[in-house]
C-alpha distance (Angstrom), angle and dihedral (degrees) to the residues before:
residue distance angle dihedral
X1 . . .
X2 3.47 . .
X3 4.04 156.1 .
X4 3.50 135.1 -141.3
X5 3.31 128.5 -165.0
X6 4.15 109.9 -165.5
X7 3.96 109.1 -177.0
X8 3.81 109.8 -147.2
X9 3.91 95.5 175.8
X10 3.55 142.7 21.4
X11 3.76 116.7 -167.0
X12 4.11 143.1 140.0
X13 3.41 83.0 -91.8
X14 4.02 105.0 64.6
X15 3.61 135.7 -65.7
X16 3.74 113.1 -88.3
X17 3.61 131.1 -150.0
X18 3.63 156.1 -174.7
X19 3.77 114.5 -134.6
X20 3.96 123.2 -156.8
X21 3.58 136.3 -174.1
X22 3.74 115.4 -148.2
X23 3.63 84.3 -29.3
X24 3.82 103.6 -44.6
X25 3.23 116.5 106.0
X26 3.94 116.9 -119.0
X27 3.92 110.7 159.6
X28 3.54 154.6 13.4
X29 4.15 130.7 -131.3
X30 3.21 147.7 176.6
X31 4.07 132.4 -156.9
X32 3.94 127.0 -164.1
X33 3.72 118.7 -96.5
X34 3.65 111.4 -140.0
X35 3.59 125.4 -143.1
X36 4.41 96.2 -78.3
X37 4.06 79.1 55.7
X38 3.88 96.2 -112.6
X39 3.97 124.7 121.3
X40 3.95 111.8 -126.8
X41 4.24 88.2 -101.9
X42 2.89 105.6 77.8
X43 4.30 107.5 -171.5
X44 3.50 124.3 -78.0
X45 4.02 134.3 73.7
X46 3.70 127.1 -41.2
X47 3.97 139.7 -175.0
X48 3.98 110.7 -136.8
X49 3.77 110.9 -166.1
X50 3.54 125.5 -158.9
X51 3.87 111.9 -88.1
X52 3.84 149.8 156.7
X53 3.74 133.3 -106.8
X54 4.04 100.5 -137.2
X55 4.06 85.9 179.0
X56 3.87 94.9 52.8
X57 4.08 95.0 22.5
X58 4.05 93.5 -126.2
X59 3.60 141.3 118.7
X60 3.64 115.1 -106.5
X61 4.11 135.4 139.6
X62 3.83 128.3 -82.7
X63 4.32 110.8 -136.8
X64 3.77 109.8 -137.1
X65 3.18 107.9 -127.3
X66 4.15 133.5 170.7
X67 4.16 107.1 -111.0
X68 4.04 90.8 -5.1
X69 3.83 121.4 106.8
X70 3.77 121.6 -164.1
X71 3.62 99.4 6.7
X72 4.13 94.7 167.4
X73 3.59 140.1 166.9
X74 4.07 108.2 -116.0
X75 3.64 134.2 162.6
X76 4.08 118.4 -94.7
X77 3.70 135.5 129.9
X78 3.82 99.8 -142.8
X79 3.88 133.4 48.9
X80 3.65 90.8 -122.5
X81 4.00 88.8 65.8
X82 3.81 87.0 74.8
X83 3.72 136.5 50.3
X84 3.98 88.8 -147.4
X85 4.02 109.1 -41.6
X86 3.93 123.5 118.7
X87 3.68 109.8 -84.3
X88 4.18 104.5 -144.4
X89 4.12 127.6 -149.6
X90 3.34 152.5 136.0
X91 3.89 100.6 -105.6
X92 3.62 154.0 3.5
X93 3.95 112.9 -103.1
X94 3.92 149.2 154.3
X95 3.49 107.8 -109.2
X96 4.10 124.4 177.9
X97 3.33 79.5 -17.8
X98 3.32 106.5 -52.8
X99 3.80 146.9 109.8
X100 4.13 102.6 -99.9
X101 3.86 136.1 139.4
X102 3.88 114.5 -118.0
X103 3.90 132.0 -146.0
X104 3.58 92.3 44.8
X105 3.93 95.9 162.6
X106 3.56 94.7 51.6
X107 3.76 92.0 43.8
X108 3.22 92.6 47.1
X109 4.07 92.0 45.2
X110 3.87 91.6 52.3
X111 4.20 91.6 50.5
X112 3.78 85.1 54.0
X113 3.83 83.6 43.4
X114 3.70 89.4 50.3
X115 4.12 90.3 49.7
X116 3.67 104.7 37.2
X117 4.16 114.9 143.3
X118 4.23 81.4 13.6
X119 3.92 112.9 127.8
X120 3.90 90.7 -177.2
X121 3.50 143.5 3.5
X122 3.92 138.7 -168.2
X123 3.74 113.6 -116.2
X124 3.53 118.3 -165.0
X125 3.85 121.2 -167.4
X126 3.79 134.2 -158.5
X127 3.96 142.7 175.6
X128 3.55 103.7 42.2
């Protein structure tokens, strides 16, 4: 079992991505891009452990990542809903004006879906 994480665009206003499941794809995200531009994950392969969301009270997976603590993936449309974790949803959209993804519950809902009975996972991330 495994993630991918496919970036399609990198701009001031997030870091979007395709997400797919042993291939199929099954989501959209989007990350924060700090001032230099780049997203936190950087590309390359990562353990995500099964975690909890204290802030949003849900289950959800912590990324492993060198110097980083509670990198997760959480539900939000914009990349100003995260400090740095992976934003999961259904679609890219426009909203107030602004480059988002939409149906972030049920995106979210169908990665945990996806993952259910899981402890870990490899994600593996590419086009950064």
């Amino acid at each position: 079992m495994s993630l991918e994480l496919k970036t399609v665009a990198v701009r001031e206003d997030g870091c979007f991505s395709v997400m797919l499941w042993n291939g199929r794809p099954v989501a959209v995200s989007v990350e924060r891009t700090f001032d230099d531009g780049r997203p936190i994950i950087d590309n390359g392969r990562f353990l995500c452990k099964r975690d909890f969301y204290h802030k949003g009270g849900y289950e959800t997976f912590e990324i492993q990542i060198e110097r980083h603590d509670r990198i997760l993936f959480h539900k939000g449309n914009w990349e100003t809903d995260s400090t740095g974790c992976v934003l999961v949803a259904e679609s890219f959209a426009v909203l107030r004006g602004m480059t988002a993804i939409a149906g972030s519950v049920q995106g979210f809902d169908e990665f945990m879906q996806l993952t259910a009975g899981l402890p870990e996972f490899w994600m593996t991330v590419t086009g950064r």
